[in-house]
N, C-alpha and C positions, 0 to 999 in steps of 0.2 A: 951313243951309238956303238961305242967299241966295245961295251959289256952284252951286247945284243950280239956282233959277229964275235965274240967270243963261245958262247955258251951253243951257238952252231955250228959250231968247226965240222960235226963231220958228215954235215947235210948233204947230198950232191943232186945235182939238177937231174930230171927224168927226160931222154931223151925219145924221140915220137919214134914208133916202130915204123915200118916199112908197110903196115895196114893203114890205109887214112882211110877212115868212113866219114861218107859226105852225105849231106841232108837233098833226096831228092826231091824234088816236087813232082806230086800225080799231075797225069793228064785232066782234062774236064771230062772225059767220060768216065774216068774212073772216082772221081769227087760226088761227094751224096746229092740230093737236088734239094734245091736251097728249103728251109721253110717257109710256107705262106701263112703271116698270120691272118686271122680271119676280118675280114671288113668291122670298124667301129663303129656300135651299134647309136645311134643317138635319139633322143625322145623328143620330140615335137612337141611343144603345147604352142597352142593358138595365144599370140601377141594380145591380143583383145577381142573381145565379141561385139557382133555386129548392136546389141544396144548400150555398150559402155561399161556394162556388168559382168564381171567372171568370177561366179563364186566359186569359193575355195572346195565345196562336198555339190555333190548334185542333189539340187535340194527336191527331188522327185519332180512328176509329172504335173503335179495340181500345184506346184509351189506359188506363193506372190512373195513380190518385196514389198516391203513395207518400210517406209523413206520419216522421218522426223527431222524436218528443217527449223533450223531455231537461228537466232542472229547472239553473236559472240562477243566480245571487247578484244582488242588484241594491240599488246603496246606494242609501237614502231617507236623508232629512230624518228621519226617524222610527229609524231604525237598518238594518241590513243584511236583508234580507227573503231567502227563497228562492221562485222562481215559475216555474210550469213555461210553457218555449217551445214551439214546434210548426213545423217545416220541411216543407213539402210541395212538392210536384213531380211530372211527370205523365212516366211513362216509357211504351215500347211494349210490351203486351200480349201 
């Protein structure tokens, strides 16, 4: 520390002039009016349709489904089960 206040010897402190400027604060009428962001916008899709099906593309006006049910094997914890699957898909009419 002594080789620090040596090599400053001939520093001297600034003393505050007889001007103090102080930071004022605007009134509220003179402050800008706040911004409003705009309301967020959100997409709706329907949870499910009234027959249990919502395909992914509108598959037009004359669409059908067309369902292929087959029966599976499926290993449990419990032993080999059989259970029937169901494949559907929407062709043109």
């Amino acid at each position: 520390m002594g080789l620090f206040s040596q090599s400053c010897g001939g520093v001297q402190a600034q003393t505050v002039g007889a001007e103090v400027q102080m930071a004022q604060a605007t009134s509220p009428e003179d402050a800008p009016p706040p911004r409003r962001r705009p309301p967020p916008r959100l997409r709706v899709t329907p949870y499910y349709s009234p027959d249990g099906v919502y395909p992914r593309y509108n598959p037009g006006p004359d669409a059908v489904r067309e369902c292929n049910a087959t029966y599976v094997q499926e290993f449990r914890p419990s032993g080999t089960v059989i259970v029937p699957h169901m494949h559907c898909y929407w062709r043109r009419g």
